[in-house]
C-alpha positions as CSV (number, residue, x, y, z in Angstrom):
1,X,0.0,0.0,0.0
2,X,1.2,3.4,-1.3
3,X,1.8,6.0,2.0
4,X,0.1,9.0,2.0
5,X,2.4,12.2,0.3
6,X,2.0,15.6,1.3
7,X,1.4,17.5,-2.3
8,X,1.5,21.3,-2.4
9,X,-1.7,22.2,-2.2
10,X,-1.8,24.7,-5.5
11,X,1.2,23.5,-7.4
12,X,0.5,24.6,-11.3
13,X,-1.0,21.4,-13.2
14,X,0.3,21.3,-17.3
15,X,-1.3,18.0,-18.0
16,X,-4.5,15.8,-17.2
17,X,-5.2,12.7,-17.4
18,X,-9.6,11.4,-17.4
19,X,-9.6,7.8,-16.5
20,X,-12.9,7.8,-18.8
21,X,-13.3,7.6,-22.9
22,X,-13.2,10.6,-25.4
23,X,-16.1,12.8,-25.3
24,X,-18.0,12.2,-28.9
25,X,-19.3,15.7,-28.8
26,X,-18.0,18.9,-27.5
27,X,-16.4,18.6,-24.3
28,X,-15.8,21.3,-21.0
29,X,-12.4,19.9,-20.7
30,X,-11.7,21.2,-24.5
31,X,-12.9,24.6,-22.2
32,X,-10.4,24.0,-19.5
33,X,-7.3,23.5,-22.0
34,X,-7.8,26.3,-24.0
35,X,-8.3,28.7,-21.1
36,X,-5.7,27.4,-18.9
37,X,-3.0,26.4,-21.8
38,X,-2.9,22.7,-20.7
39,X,-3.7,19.4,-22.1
40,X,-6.3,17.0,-21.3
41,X,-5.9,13.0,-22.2
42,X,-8.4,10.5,-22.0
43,X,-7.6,7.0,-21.3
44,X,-10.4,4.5,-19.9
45,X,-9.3,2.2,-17.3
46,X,-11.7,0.0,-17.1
47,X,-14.0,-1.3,-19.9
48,X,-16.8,-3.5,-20.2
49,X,-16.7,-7.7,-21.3
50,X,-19.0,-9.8,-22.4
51,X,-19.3,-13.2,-20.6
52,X,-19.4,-16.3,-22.9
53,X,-22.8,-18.3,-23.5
54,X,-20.8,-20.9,-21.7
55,X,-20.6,-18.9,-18.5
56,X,-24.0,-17.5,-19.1
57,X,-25.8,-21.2,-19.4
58,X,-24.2,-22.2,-16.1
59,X,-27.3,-19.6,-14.5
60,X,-29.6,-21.9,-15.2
61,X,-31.4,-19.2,-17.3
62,X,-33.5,-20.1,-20.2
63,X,-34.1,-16.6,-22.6
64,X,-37.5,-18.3,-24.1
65,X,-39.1,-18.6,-21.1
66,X,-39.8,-14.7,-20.3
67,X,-42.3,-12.8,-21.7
68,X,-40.3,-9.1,-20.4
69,X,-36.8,-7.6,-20.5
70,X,-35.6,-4.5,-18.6
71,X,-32.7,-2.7,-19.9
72,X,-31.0,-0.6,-17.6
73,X,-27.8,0.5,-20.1
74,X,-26.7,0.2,-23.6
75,X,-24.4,-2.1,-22.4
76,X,-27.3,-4.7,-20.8
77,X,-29.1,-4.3,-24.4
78,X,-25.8,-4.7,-26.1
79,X,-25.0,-7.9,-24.4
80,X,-28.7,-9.5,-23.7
81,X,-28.8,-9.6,-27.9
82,X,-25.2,-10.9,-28.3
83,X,-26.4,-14.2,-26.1
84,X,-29.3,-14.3,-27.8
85,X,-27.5,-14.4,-31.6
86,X,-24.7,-16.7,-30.1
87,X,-27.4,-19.2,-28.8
88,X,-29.3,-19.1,-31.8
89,X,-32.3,-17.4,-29.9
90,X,-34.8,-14.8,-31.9
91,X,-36.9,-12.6,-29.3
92,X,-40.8,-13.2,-29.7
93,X,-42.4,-10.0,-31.6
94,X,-44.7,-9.7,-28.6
95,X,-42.0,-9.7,-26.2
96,X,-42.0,-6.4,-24.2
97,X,-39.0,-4.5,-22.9
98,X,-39.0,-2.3,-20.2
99,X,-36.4,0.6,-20.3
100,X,-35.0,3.1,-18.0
101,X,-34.5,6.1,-20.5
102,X,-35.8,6.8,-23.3
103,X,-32.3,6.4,-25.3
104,X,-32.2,2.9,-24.3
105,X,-35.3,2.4,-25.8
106,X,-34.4,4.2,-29.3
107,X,-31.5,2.2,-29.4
108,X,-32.9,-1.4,-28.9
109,X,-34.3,-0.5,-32.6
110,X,-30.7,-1.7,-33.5
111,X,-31.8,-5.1,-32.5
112,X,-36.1,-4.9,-32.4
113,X,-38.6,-3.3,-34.7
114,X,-39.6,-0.5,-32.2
115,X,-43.2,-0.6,-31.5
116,X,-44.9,1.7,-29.0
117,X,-47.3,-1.0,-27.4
118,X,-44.4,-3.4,-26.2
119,X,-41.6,-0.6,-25.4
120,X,-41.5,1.5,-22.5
121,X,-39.5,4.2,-20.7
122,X,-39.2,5.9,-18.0
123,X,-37.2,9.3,-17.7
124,X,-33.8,8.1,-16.1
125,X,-34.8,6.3,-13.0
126,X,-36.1,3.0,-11.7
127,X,-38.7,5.3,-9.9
128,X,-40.0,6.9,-13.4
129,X,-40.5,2.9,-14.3
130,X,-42.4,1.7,-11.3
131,X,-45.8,2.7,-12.6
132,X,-45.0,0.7,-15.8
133,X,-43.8,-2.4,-14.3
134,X,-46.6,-2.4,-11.6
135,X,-48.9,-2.7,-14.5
136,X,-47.7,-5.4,-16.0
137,X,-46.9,-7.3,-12.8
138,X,-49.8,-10.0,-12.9
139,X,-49.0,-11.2,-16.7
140,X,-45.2,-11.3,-17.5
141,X,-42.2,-13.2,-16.2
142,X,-39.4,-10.9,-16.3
143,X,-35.4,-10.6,-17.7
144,X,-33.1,-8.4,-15.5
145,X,-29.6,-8.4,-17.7
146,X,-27.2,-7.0,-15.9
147,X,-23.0,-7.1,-14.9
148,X,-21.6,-9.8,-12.6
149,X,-22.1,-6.3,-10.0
150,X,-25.9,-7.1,-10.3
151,X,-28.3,-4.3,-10.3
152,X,-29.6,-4.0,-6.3
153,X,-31.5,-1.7,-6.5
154,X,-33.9,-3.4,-8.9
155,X,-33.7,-6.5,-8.2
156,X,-35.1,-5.3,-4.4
157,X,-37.4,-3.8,-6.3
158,X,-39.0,-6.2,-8.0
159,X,-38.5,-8.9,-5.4
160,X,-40.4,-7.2,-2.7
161,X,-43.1,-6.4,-4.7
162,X,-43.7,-9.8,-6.2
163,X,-42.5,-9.6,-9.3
164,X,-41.7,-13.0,-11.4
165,X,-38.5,-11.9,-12.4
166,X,-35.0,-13.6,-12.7
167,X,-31.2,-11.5,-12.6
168,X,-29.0,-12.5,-15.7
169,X,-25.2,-11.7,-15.4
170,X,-24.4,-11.5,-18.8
171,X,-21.0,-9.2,-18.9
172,X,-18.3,-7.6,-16.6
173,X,-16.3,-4.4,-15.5
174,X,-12.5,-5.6,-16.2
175,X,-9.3,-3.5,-16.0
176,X,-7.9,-2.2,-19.3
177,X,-4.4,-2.6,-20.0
178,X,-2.5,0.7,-18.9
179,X,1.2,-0.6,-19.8
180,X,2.0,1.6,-22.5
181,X,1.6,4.6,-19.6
182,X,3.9,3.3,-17.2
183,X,6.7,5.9,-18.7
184,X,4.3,9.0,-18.9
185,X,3.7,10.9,-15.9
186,X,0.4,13.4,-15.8
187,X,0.7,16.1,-13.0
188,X,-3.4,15.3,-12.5
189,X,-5.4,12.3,-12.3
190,X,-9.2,12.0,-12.7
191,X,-10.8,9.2,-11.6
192,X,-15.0,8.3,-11.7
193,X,-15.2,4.8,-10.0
194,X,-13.8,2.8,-7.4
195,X,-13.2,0.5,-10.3
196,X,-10.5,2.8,-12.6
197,X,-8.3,2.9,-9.1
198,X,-8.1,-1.0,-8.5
199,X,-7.2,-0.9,-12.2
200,X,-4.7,1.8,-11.6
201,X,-2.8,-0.6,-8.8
202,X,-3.4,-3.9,-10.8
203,X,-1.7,-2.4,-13.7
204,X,1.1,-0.4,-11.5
205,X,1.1,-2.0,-8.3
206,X,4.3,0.1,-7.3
207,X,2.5,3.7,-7.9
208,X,3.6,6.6,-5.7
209,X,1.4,9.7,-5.8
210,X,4.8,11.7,-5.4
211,X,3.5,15.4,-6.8
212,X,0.4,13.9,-8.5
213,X,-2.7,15.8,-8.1
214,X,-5.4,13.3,-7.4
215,X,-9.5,14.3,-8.7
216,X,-12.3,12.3,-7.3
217,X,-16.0,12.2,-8.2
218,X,-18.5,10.7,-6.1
219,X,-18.0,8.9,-2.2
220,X,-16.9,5.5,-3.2
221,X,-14.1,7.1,-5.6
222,X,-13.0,9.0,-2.4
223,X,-13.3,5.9,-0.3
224,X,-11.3,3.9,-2.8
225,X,-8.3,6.8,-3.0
226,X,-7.8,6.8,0.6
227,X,-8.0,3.3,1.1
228,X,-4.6,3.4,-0.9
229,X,-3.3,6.0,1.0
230,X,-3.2,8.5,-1.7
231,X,-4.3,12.4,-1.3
232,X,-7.6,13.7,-3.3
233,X,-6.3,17.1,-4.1
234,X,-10.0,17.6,-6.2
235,X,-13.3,16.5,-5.2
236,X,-16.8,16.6,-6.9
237,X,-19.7,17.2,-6.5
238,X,-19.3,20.1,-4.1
239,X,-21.9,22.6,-3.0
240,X,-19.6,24.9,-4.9
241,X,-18.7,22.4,-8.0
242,X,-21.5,20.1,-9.0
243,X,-19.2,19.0,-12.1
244,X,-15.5,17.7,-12.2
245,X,-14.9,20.1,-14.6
246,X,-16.0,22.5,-12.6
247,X,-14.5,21.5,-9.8
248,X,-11.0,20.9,-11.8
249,X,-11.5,24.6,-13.0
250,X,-11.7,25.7,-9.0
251,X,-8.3,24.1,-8.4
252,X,-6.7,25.7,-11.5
253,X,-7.8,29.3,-10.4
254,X,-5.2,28.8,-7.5
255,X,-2.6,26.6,-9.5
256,X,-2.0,28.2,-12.5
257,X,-2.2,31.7,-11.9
């Protein structure tokens, strides 16, 4: 385990590094760099793998036998119709799916012929899908695809309220090979999950936070930081920073004066 190291507080940051994909579209960071003259990479540490229909039959789950799907990610819709196409399954046209957004439902018309009367979608939240589970409680057995961290929340859901459901890991959060970074040093870090920093000590067991600035969104980020003895030197969301970005932007106002 790395010990803690005192970092000046404010010392001027030159280079980033977002432990998260490219933004597709126009990004705050591309805001930050050109503002602050400083450069921001992104390099995901963590990515998302299917499991094999292998590992999937081992659940015990037969796909045929329900009559509902809830999709709670591209990812869940991404993977639930790989299984399917590897085992040779084609989804029932009256089969209805049960999404949390309304993206998710837009995109199962990559794999579905959308109809209005078996898709639906709620705003953003398990909550905003309640009412349209609830309705359909009595006459469908229901799908919950998920990762091999499950989806809790849900699955409480719809087991304390009756529901004929089953939970279907069908892929996983792995680390991402970081070796081609171990001679680059970035005088900030940005990290999103819990996840990116195991990945960050599986792939450089050895790090030391020397004058590293450390940024961490959300609780269990923090959590996971400390636990390694590092120092955050950034944290979001604030009262005053809702945003990393924001909250990145706060630190350089001191740093790079």
């Amino acid at each position: 385990m790395t010990s803690q190291v005192e970092v000046k507080k404010y010392k001027e940051v030159k280079t980033i590094l977002v432990s998260q994909p490219e933004p597709t579209s126009r990004s705050p960071y591309a805001d930050l760099e050109r503002k602050y003259g400083i450069t921001v990479d992104f390099r995901p540490f963590i990515h998302v793998e299917g499991i094999s229909v292998k590992e999937f039959r081992k659940q015990r789950i037969l796909i045929e036998d329900y009559t509902s799907i809830i999709f709670t990610s591209k990812n869940s819709v991404n993977h639930f119709f790989r299984v399917c196409k590897e085992s040779r399954i084609k989804m029932p046209q009256d089969t209805k799916y049960f999404c949390t957004s309304e993206a998710i439902a837009l995109y199962l018309q990559k794999f579905v012929v959308y109809r209005k009367r078996k898709v639906f979608f709620g705003k953003r939240t398990l909550d905003d899908l309640k009412p349209f589970l609830s309705r359909h409680k009595k006459k469908e057995k229901f799908l919950l695809p998920s990762s091999d961290l499950g989806k809790p929340r849900f699955s409480t859901f719809l087991k304390d309220n009756g529901f004929n459901f089953s939970e279907a890991c069908l892929y996983k959060t792995v680390s991402s090979d970081l070796s081609d970074l171990s001679d680059i040093t970035y005088d900030m870090l940005v990290f999103f999950s819990h996840f990116s920093i195991k990945s960050l000590f599986e792939n450089f067991p050895t790090f030391q936070q020397n004058e590293t600035r450390i940024a961490a969104y959300g609780n269990s980020t923090s959590k996971a930081v400390e636990s390694q003895g590092l120092m955050i030197n950034v944290k979001a969301p604030t009262k005053e920073s809702f945003s990393m970005t924001a909250a990145i932007e706060s630190y350089l106002k001191q740093s790079n004066r």
